[in-house]
VEXDREN-2710 file (C-alpha; in Angstrom, 1 decimal):
% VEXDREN-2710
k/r/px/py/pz
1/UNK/0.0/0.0/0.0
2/UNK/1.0/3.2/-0.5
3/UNK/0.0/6.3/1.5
4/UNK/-1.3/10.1/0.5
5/UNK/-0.3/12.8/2.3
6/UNK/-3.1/14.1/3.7
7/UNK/-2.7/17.4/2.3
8/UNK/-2.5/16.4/-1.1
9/UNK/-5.9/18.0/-2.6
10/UNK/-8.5/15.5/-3.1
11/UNK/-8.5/16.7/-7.0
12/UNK/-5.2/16.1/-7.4
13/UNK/-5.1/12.7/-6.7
14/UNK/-5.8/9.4/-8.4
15/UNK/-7.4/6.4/-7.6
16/UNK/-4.0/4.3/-7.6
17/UNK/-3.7/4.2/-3.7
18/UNK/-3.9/0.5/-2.8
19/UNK/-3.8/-2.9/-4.8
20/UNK/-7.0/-4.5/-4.8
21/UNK/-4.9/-7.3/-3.9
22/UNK/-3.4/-5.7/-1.2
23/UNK/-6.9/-4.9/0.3
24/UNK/-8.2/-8.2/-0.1
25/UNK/-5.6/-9.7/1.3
26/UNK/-5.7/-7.1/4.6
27/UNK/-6.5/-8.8/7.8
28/UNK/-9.2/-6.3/7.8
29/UNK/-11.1/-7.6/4.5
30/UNK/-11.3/-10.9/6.7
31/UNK/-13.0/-9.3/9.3
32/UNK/-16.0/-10.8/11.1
33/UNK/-17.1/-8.2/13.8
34/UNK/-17.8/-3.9/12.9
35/UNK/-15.1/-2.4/13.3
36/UNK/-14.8/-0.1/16.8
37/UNK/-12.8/3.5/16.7
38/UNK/-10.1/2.2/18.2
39/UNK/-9.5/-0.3/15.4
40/UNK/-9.0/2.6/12.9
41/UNK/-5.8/4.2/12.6
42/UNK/-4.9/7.4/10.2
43/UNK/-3.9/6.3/6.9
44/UNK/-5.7/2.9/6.6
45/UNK/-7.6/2.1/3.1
46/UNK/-10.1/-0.4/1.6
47/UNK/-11.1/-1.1/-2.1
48/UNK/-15.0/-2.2/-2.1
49/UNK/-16.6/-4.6/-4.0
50/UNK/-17.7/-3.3/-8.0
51/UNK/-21.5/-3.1/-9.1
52/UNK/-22.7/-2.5/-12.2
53/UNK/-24.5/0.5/-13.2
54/UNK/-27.6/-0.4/-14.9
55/UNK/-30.9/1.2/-16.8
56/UNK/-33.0/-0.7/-14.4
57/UNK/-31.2/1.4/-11.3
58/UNK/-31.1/4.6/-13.5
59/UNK/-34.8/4.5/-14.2
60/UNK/-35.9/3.2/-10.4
61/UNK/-33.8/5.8/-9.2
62/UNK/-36.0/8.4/-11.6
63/UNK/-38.8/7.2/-9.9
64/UNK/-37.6/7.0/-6.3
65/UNK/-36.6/10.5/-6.5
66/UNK/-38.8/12.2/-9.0
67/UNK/-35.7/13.7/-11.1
68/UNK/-37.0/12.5/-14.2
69/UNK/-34.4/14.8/-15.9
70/UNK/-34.0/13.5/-19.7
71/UNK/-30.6/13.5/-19.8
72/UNK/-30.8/10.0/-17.5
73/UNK/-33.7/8.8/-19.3
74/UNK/-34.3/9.3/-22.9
75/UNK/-31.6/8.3/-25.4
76/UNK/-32.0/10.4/-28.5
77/UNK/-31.8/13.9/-25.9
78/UNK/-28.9/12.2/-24.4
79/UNK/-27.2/11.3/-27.8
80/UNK/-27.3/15.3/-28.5
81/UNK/-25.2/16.3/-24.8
82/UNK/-22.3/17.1/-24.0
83/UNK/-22.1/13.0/-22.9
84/UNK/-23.1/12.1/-25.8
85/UNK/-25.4/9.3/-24.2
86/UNK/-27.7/8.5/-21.1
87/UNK/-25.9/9.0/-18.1
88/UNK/-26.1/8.3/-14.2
89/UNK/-28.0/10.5/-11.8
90/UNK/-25.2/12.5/-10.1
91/UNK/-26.6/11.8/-6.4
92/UNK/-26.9/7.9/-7.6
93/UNK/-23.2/7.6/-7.6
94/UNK/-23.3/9.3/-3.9
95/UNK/-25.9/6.8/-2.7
96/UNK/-24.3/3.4/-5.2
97/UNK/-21.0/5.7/-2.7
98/UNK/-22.6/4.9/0.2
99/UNK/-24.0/1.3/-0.2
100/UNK/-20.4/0.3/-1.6
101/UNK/-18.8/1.5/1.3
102/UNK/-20.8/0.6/4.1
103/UNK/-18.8/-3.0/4.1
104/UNK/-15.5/-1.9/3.1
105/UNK/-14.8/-1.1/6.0
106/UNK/-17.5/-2.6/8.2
107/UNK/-17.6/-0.9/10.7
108/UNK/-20.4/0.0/13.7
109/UNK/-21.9/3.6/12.6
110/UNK/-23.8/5.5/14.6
111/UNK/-24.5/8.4/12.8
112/UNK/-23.7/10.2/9.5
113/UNK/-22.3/13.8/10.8
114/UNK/-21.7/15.4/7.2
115/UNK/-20.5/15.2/3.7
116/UNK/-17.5/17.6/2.7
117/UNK/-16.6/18.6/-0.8
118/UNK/-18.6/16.1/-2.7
119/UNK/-17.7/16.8/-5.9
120/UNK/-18.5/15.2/-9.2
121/UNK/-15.6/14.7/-11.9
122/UNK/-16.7/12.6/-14.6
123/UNK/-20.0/11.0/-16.0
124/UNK/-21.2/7.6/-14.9
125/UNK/-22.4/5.5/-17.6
126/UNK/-24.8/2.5/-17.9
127/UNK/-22.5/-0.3/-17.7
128/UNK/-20.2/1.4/-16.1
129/UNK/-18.6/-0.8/-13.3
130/UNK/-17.8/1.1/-10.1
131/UNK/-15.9/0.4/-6.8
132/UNK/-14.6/2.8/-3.8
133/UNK/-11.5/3.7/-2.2
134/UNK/-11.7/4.6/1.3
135/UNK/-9.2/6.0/3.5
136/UNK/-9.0/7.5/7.4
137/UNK/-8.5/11.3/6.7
138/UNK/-8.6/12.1/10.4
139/UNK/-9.9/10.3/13.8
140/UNK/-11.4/12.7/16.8
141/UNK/-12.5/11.2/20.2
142/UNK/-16.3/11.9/21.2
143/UNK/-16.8/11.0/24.7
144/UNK/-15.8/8.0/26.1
145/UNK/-18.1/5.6/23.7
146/UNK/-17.4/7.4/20.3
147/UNK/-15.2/8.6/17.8
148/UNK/-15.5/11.0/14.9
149/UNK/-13.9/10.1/11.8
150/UNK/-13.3/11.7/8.5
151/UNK/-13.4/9.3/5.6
152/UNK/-11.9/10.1/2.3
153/UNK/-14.2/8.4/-0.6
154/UNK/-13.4/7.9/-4.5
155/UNK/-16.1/6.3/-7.0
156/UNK/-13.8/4.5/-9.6
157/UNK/-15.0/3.2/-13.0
158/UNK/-13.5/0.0/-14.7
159/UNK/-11.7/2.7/-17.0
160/UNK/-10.0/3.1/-13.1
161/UNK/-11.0/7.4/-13.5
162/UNK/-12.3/9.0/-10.5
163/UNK/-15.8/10.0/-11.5
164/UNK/-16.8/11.0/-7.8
165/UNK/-15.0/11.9/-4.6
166/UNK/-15.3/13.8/-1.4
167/UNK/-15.0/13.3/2.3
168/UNK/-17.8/11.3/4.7
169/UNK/-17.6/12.1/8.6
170/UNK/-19.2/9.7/10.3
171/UNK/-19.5/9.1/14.5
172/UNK/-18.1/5.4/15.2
173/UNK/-19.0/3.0/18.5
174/UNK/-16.0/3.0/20.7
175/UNK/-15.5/0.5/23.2
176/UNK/-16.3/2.2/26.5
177/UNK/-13.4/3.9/28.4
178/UNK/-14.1/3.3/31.7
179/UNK/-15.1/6.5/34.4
180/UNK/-12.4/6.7/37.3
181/UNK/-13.9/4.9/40.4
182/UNK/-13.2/7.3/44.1
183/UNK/-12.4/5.0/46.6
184/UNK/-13.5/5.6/50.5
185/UNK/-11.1/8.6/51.3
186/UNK/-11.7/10.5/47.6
187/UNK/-9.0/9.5/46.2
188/UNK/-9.4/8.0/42.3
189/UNK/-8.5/4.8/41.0
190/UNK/-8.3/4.0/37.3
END
C-alpha cells in the first residue's frame, strides 16, 4: 500500500492508492465483527466490492426521486449532450457511494455527521462498473463511547478514473473507556 499525504488535494489525486490485492488480502477484509474506533488508525484504506451500473437502477432511481431529468432517461436527448449518451443520476453515484462503502470497512456507525466537498468529476455510464476507495483522513475522540472520523471516498470506474469523490464524517462506536472509580477517602482509581 501506499500512502497520501493528507494534504495532497482531493482533485489532485488518483485512484491508484492501494492494490485491490493488497486490500483483499488485509487482515481487515477478513473481518467478522464492525469495526470499533479504536481499530482505525490514520492512513488505513479499503477497495469495495464493483457493481454495475444499470438502466433498471437509473430509471428506479428516476422514480424514487422524481428527477426524471432527460438526460438519465431518454436516449435520443442524451445522444445530442455534452455526454453524448444516457448518463447516471449524479446523487446515484453518492448513494451506489454509500452502499459500496458501508462493508469496506465494516464498521459500527452511529450516525452520519456530514458530507465535505462532494464533488462530481466525470459522467457515470450505464455499464459502467464502479468500486470505492476509502481512507481515514482524520480520527477525533467523542466522549468515552465514540469517535468521529473523516473518511476520504473515490467512486472509480472500470476505466480506473475517479468519476466521484469527497470526504464522509461519520460518528463510530468506541469501546467504552471506563469512568475513574473514588475509593472511600476520595481518592481516584483507574
Amino acid at each position: 500500500m501506499t500512502s497520501v499525504p493528507s494534504d495532497t488535494p482531493i482533485s489532485d489525486q488518483h485512484a491508484e492508492f492501494v492494490d485491490p490485492q493488497d486490500a483483499l488480502s488485509s487482515p481487515i477484509a477478513k473481518q467478522t465483527e464492525p469495526l470499533l474506533f479504536q481499530d482505525l488508525h490514520l492512513g488505513d484504506q479499503w477497495w469495495s466490492q464493483e457493481r454495475e451500473v444499470t438502466d433498471v437502477d437509473i430509471v428506479d432511481f428516476a422514480e424514487l426521486t422524481g428527477d426524471h431529468d432527460p438526460l438519465h432517461l431518454d436516449a435520443s436527448y442524451a445522444e445530442d449532450s455534452p455526454f453524448g449518451r444516457r448518463i447516471a443520476h449524479g446523487l446515484l453515484g453518492l448513494s451506489y457511494m454509500a452502499g459500496l462503502s458501508s462493508c469496506a470497512p465494516r464498521v459500527k456507525t452511529v450516525a452520519l455527521m456530514g458530507v465535505e466537498q462532494w464533488n462530481f468529476l466525470q459522467p457515470i455510464y450505464i455499464g459502467d462498473r464502479i468500486r470505492v476507495h476509502t481512507s481515514v483522513e482524520s480520527l477525533t475522540p467523542h466522549g468515552r463511547n465514540h469517535g468521529i472520523v473523516r473518511w476520504r471516498r473515490q467512486v472509480v470506474n472500470d476505466r480506473e478514473q475517479v468519476v466521484q469523490e469527497g470526504i464522509l464524517v461519520t460518528m463510530v462506536a468506541a469501546r467504552t473507556i471506563p469512568r475513574r472509580v473514588a475509593k472511600a477517602g476520595g481518592e481516584a482509581l483507574g
